[in-house]
MILUM-678147 format. One record per atom (N, C-alpha, C): residue in one letter; z negated, x, y negated. Coordinates in steps of 0.1 Angstrom, whole numbers, padded with zeros to 4 digits, always signed. Atoms other than C-alpha are relative to their C-alpha. Example, Ala and Ser with C-alpha at 12.3 -4.5 7.8 and 13.67 -1.06 7.14 Angstrom:
2
a+0000+0009+0012a-0078+0123+0045a+0000+0009-0012s+0000-0009+0011s-0071+0137+0011s-0008-0008-0011
//
This chain:
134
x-0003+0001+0014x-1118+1053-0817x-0006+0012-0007x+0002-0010+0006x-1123+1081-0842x-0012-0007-0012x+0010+0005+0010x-1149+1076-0872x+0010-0008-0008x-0013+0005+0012x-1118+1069-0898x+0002-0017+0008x-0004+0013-0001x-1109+1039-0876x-0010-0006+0003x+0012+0001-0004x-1143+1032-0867x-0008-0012-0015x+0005+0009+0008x-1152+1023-0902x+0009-0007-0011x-0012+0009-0002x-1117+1007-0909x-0006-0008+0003x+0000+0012-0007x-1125+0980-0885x-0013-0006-0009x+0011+0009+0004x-1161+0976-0900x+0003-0006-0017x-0005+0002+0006x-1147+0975-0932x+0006-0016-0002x-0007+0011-0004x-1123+0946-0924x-0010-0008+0000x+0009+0011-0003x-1156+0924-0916x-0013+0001-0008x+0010-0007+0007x-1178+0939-0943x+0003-0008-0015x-0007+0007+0010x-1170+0911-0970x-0012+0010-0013x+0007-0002+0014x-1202+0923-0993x+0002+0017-0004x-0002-0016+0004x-1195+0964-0991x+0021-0005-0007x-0009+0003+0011x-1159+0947-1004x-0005-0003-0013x+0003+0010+0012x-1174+0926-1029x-0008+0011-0010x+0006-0007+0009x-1193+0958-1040x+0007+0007-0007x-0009-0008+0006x-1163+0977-1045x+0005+0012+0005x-0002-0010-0007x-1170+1005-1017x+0013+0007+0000x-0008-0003+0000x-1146+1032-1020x-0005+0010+0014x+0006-0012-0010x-1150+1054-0983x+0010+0010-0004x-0005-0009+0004x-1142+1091-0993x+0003+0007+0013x+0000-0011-0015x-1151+1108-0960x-0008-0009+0010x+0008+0008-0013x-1160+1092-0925x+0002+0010+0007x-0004-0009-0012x-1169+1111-0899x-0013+0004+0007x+0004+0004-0009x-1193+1114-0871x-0016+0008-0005x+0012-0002+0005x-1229+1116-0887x-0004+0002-0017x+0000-0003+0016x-1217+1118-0923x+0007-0012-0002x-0008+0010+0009x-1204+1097-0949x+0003+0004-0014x+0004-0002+0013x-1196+1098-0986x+0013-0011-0009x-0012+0008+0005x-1184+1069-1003x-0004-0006-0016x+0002-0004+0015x-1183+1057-1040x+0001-0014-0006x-0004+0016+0010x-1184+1025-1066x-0003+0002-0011x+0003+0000+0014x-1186+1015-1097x-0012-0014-0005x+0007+0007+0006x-1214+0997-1115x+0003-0004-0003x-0013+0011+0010x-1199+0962-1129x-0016-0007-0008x+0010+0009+0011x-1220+0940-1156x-0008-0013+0010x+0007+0006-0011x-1227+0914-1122x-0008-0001+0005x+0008-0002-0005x-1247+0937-1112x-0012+0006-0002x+0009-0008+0006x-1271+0941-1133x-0018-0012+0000x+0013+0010-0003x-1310+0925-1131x-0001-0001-0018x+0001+0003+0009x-1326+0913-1163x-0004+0014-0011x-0001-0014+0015x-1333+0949-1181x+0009+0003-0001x-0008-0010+0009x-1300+0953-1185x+0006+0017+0013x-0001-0009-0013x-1298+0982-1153x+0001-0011+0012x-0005+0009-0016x-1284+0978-1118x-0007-0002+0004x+0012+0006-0009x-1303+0958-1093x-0005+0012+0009x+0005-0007-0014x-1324+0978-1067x+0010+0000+0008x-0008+0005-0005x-1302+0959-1047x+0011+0010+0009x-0012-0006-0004x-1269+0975-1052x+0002+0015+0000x+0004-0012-0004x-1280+1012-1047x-0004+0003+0013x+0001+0001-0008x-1297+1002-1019x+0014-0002+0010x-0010+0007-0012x-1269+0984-1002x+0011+0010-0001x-0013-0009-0005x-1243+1013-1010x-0006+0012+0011x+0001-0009-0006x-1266+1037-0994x-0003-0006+0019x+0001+0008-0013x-1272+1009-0963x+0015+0001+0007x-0014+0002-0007x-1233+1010-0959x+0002+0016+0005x-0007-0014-0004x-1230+1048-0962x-0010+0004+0020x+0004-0006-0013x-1258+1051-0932x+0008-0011+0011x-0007+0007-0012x-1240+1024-0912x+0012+0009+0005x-0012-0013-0003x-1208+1047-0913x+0003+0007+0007x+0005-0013-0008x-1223+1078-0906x-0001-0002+0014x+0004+0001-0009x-1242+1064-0876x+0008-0004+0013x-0009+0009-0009x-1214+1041-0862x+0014+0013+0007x-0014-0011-0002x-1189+1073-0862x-0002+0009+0009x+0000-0003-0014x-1202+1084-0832x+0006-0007+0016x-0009+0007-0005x-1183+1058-0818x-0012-0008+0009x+0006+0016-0009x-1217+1033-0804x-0001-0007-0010x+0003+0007+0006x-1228+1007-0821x-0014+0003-0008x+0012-0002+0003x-1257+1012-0839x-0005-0008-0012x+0008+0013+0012x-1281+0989-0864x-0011+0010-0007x+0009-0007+0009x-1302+1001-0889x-0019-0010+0006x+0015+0004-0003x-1345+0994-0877x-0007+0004-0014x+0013+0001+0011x-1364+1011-0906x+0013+0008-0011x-0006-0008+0011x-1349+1023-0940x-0010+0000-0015x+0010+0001+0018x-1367+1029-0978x+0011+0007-0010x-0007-0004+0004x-1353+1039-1005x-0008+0003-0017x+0006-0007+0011x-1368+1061-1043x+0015-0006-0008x-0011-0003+0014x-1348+1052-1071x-0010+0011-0008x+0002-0014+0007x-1349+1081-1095x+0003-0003-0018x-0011+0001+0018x-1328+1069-1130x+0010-0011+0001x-0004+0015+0004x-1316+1036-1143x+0019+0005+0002x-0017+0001+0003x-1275+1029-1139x+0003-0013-0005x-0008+0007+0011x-1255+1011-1165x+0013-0007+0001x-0013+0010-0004x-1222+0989-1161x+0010+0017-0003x-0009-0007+0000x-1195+1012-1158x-0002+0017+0007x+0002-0010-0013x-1212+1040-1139x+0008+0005+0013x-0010-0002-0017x-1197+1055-1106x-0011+0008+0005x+0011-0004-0011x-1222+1062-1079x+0004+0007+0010x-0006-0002-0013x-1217+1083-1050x-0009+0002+0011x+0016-0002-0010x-1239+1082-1015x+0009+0010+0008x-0001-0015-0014x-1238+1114-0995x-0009-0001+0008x+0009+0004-0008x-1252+1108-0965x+0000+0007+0015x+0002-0012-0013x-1262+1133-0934x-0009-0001+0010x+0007+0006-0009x-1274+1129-0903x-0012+0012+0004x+0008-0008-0002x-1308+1145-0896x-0004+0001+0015x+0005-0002-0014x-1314+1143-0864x+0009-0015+0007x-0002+0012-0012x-1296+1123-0832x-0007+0004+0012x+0009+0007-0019x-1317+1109-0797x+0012-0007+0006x-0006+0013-0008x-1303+1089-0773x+0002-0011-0007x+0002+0015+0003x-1313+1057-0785x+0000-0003-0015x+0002+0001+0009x-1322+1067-0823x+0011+0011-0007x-0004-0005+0010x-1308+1084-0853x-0007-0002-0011x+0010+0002+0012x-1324+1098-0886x+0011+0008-0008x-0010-0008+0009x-1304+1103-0916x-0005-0002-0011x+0006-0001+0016x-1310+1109-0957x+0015+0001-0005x-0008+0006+0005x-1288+1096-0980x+0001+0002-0012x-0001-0006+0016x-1285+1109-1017x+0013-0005-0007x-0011+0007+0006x-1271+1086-1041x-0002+0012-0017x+0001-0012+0014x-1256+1109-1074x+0008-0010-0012x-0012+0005+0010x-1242+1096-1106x+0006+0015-0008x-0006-0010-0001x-1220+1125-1113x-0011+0011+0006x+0003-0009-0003x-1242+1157-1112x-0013-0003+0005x+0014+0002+0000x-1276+1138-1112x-0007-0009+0009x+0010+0005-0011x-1297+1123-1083x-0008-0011-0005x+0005+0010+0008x-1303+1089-1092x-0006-0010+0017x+0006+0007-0011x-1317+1074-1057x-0001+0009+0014x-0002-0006-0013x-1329+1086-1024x-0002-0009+0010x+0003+0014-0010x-1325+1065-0991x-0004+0009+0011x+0004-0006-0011x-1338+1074-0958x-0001-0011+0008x-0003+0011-0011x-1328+1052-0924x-0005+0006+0012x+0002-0003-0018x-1334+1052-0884x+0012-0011+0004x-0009+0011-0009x-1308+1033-0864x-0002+0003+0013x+0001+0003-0018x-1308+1022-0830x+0012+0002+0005x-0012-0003-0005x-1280+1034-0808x+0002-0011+0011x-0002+0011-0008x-1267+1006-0788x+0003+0004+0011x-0011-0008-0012x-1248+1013-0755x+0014-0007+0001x-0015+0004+0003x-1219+0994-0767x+0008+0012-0010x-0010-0005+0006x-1189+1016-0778x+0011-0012-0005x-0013+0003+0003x-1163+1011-0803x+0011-0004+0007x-0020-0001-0010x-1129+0999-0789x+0009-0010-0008
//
C-alpha cells in the first residue's frame, strides 16, 4: 500500500480524528500535513481550545507520517509546548517530519501553525511493528 491509502484505511477506523474534523493535505512516507478547524465544542472553560485538541491533531499527524512507511507503528513517548491560545473558528495546521528512522523506532517533530504563527510544538517516538499494511 502506498501512504495515500495507508492513511485512507486508517482514516476509515479513526472515528475521533473524524469527529475532529481532520482534513489530510499531504501523506507520505515520514511526513504529514493535515488541517482543522477550531469549533465552540472544543473549547475548556477559558473560553480557548482544549490542550486536548492540538494535541490529538498533532497525535494523528505523527500516526500518518510514521504508518506511511507501510508497518504498523504506535506512538510510546510524545509531549507537546503549546505556544498561543486558539479561538472557535481558527484553522490549525500540523506539519509533521520525520527526524530520524531505526529499525524498531522513529523520531518525529510536529509544528502545529495557525496561519503564519506557531501555536504548538509536539515531539513523538513510535515503535515500528513488523506488521505491514495490506
Amino acid at each position: 500500500m502506498n501512504p495515500t491509502q495507508i492513511v485512507e484505511k486508517m482514516m476509515q477506523h479513526d472515528a475521533f480524528s473524524q469527529w475532529l474534523g481532520i482534513r489530510v493535505l499531504e501523506a507520505g512516507a515520514g511526513k504529514s500535513v493535515l488541517e482543522m478547524e477550531i469549533r465552540p465544542e472544543m473549547l475548556n472553560g477559558f473560553g480557548i481550545a482544549h490542550g486536548a485538541i492540538t494535541y490529538a491533531l498533532a497525535d494523528s499527524a505523527l500516526a500518518f507520517a510514521a504508518n506511511g512507511h507501510g508497518r504498523h507503528s504506535v506512538s510510546v513517548d510524545t509531549s507537546i509546548h503549546h505556544l498561543e491560545p486558539l479561538k472557535p473558528g481558527d484553522i490549525i495546521r500540523a506539519l509533521a517530519r520525520e527526524d530520524a528512522l531505526k529499525n524498531r523506532f522513529g523520531f518525529y517533530s510536529i509544528d502545529i501553525f495557525k496561519s503564519e504563527t506557531l501555536v504548538a510544538q509536539f515531539r513523538g517516538t513510535v515503535y515500528r511493528t513488523e506488521k505491514n499494511w495490506e
